[in-house]
C-alpha positions as CSV (number, residue, x, y, z in Angstrom):
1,X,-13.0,9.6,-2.1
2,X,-15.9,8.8,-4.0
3,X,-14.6,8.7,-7.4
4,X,-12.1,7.5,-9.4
5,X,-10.1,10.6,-10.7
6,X,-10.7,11.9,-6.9
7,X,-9.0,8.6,-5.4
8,X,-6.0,8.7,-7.7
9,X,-5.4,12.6,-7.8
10,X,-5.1,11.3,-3.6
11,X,-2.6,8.7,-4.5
12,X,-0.6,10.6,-7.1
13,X,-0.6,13.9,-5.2
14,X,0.5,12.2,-1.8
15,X,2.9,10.3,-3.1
16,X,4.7,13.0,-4.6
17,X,4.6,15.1,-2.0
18,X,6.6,12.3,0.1
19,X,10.2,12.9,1.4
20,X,10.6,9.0,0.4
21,X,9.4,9.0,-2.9
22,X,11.6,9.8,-6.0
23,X,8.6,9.3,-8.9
24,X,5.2,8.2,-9.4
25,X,3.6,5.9,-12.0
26,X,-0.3,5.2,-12.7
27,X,-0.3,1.9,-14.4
28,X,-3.9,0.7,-14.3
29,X,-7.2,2.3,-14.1
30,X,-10.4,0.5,-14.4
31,X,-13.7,2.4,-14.3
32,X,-15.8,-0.2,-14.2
33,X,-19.2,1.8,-13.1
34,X,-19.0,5.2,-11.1
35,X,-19.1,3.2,-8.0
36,X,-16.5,0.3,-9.1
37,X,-13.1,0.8,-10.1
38,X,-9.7,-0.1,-9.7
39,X,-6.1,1.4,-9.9
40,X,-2.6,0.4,-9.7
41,X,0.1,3.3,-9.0
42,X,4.4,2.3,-8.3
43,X,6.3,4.7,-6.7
44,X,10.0,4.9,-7.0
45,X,11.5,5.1,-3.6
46,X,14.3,7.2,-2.8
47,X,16.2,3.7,-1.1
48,X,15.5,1.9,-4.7
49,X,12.2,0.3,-3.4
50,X,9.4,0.8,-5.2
51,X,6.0,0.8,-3.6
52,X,3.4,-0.7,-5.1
53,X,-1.1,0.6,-4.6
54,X,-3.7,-1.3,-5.5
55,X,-6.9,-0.2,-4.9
56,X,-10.4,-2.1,-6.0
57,X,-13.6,0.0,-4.8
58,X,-16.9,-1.6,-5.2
59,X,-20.1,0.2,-3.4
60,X,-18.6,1.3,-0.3
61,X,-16.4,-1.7,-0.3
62,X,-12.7,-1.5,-0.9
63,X,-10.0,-4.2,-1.5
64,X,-6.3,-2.6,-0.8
65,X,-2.4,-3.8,-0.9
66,X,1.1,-1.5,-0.3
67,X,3.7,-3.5,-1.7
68,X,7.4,-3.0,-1.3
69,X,9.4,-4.5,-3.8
70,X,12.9,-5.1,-3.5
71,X,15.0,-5.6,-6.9
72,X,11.7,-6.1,-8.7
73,X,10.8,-8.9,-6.0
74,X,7.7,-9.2,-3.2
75,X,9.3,-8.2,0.3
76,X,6.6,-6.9,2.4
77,X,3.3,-6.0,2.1
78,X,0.3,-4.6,3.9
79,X,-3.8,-5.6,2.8
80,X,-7.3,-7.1,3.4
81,X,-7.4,-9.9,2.1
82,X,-9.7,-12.0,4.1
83,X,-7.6,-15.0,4.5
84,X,-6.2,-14.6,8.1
85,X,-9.0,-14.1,10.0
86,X,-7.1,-14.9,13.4
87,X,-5.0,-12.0,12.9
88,X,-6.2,-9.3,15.7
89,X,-7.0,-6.1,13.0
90,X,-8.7,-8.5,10.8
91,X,-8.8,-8.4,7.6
92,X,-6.1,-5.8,7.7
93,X,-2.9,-7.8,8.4
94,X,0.9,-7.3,7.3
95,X,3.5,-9.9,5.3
96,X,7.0,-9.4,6.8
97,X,10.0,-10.3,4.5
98,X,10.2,-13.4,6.6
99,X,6.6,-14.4,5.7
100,X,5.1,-13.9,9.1
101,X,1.7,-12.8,8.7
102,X,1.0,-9.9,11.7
103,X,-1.3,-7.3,12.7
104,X,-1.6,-3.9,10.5
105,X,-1.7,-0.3,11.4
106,X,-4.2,-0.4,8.6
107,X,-8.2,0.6,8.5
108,X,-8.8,0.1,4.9
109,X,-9.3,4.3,4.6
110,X,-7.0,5.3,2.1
111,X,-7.1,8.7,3.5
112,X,-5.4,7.8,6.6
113,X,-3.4,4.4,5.5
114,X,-1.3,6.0,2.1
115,X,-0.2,8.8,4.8
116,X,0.9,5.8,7.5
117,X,2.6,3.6,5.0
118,X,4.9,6.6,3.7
119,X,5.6,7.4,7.8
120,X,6.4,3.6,7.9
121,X,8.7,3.7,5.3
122,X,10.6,7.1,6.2
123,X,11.2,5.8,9.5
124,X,12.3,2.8,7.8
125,X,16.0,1.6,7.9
126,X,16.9,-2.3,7.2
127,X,19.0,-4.5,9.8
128,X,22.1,-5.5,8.8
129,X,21.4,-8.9,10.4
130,X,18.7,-9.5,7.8
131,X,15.9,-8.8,9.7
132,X,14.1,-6.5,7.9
133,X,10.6,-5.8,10.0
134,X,8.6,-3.0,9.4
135,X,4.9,-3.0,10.8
């Protein structure tokens, strides 16, 4: 995905084509250059989740997070944010609802890691004890 229109016709498309998604929303775009940009994209989630992309591309570099949000509130999330470097897939880690910080199934190709989060989430059913994991 080298451009911006290519990147979110990816998101947009994939996301609706998902047996867990109910709509899709573009909220930002930010062209910036031709090789800088940034998006942000919700999905409405057939279990009233909402998924949240963001996506910040500079050169060849790119900054990701999948957000699920839970009555309009963080619950768990997947990036690469540099700031857990002892995590064993650094940068790419995972924030479980209890605030545990763990590895990700994530590369930082959006190609391959929009297609794994949706899996994730389809496969995804929350324990009645309240512990809510998903990695």
């Amino acid at each position: 995905m080298s451009s911006l229109s290519d990147l979110l016709a990816f998101v947009v498309t994939t996301l609706q084509e998902s047996n867990v998604c109910r709509s899709v929303r573009v909220l930002e775009t930010h062209p910036f250059s031709t090789r800088q940009f940034a998006l942000k994209a919700r999905a409405d989630l057939l279990s009233n989740d909402t998924l949240q992309i963001r996506v910040y591309r500079n050169g060849e570099h790119y900054d990701y997070s999948f957000q699920l949000l839970r009555a309009n509130q963080p619950f768990l999330r997947w990036d690469n944010k540099e700031h857990f470097p002892d995590v064993a897939t650094f940068p790419h880690h995972f924030h479980s609802p209890s605030g545990e910080v763990l590895p990700s199934p994530l590369r930082g190709d959006l190609i391959l890691d929009l297609p794994t989060i949706l899996e994730l989430l389809e496969s995804y059913e929350p324990e009645p004890s309240g512990s809510d994991e998903l990695e």
